[in-house]
C-alpha positions in Angstrom: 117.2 106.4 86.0 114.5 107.9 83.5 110.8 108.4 85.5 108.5 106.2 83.1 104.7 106.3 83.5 103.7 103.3 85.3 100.4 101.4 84.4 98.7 98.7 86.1 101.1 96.2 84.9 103.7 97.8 82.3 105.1 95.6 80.0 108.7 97.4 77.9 109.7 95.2 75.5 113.4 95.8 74.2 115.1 93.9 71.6 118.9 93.4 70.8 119.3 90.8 67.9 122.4 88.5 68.1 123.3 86.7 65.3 120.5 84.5 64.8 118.8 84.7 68.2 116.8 87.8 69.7 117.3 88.7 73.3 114.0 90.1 75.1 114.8 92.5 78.3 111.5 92.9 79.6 110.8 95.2 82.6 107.3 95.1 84.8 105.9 96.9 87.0 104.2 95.3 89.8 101.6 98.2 91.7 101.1 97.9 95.3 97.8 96.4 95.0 99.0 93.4 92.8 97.6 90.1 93.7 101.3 89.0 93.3 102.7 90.5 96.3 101.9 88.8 99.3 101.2 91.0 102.9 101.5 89.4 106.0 99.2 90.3 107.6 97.1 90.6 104.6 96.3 94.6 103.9 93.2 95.9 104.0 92.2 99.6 103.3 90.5 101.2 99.7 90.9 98.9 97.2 90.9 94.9 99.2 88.2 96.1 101.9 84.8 97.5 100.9 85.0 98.7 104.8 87.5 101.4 103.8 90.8 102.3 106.3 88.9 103.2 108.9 87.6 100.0 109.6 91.0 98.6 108.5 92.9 96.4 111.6 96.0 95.1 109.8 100.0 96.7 109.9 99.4 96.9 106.2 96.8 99.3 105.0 96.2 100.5 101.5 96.0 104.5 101.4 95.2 107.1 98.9 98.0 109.1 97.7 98.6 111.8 95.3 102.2 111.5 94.7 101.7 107.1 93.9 102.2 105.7 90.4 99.0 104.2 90.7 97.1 106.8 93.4 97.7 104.3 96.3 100.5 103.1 98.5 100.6 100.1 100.7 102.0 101.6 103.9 102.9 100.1 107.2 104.2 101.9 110.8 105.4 98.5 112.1 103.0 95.5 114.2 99.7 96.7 116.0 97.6 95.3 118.3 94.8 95.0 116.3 96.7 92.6 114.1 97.9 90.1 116.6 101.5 92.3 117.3 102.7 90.3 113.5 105.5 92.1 112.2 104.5 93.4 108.9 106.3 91.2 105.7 105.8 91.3 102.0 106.5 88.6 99.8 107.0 88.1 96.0 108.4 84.7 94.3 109.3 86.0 90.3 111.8 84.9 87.7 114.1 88.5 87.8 117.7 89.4 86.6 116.5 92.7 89.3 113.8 93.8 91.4 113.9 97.4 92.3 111.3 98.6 95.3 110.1 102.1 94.8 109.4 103.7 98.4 108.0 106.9 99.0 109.8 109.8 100.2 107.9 110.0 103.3 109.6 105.9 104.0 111.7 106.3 107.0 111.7 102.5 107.9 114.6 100.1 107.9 114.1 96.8 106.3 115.2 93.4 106.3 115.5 92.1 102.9 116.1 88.6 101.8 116.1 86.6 98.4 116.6 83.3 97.6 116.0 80.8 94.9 116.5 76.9 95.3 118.7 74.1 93.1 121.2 75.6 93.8 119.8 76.9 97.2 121.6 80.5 97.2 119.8 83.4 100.0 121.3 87.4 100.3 120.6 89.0 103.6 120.6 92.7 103.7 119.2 95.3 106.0 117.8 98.8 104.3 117.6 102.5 105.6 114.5 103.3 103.2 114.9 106.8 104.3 118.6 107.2 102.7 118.9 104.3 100.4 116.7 102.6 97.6 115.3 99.0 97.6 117.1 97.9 94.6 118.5 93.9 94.3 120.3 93.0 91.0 122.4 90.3 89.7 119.6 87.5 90.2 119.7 84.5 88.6 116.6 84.9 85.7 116.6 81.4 85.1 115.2 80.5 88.3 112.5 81.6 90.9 113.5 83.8 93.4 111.4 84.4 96.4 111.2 88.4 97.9 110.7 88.5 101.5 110.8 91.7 102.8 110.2 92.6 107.4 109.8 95.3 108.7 112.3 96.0 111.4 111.0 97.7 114.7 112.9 100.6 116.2 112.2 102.7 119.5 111.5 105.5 117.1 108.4 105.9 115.0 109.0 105.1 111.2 106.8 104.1 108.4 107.4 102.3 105.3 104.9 103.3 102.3 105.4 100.4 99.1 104.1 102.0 95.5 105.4 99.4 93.3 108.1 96.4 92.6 
């Protein structure tokens, strides 16, 4: 996989022409600050909170970083007490043939992962090492919206999951 520059949103338009029809593959980039994803709790830290991180009581918190595509990673160590003990989620409904979840290489977490679309109700179940393996989901049905939901799975061992784009 080529390393692209990623912008806010990046929009890649590539065209194949069939006979008489053009076919559009169009990949986006979704940062970790998009108002698309969904954080449960809902992250705080430097860009959503004018309070900054160290004010910041949720699982989720929003952290400068160097190495991001966009200088900021949504990053989690698992459910706090400052956030009622909820077990951090993220959640995205798009219209995808893929959705690929770039990690950093500091993610040690393991993830539940589950996508499903309705009429025809069809879910996937899978469980991630981020530490070893990418977050990558193909083979969905474009025609229809799928819904993202990704938990964070507690271990007895201290891991952290750090989200820089989808």
């Amino acid at each position: 996989m080529r390393s692209l520059p990623v912008v806010v949103l990046e929009l890649i338009c590539l065209l194949a022409f069939l006979p008489g029809l053009a076919h559009a593959v169009v990949n986006i980039t979704l940062q970790d600050t998009a108002s698309q994803i969904i954080y449960s709790p809902p992250a705080c830290g430097l860009t959503l909170s004018s309070a900054g991180t160290e004010t910041c009581n949720s699982s989720w918190r929003i952290v400068a970083s160097a190495n991001a595509s966009d200088g900021t990673l949504t990053t989690t160590s698992g459910p706090n007490n400052s956030s009622g003990g909820f077990i951090p989620q993220l959640f995205l409904s798009v219209r995808a043939l893929a959705l690929n979840i770039k990690t950093s290489p500091r993610s040690t977490a393991v993830v539940n992962i589950s996508v499903s679309t309705a009429n025809p109700v069809v879910s996937v179940f899978a469980q991630v090492n981020t530490s070893i393996q990418p977050i990558l989901i193909i083979g969905l049905a474009e025609d229809r919206l799928t819904t993202l939901a990704l938990t964070f799975d507690q271990s007895n061992v201290s891991t952290v999951l750090d989200i820089d784009s989808i």
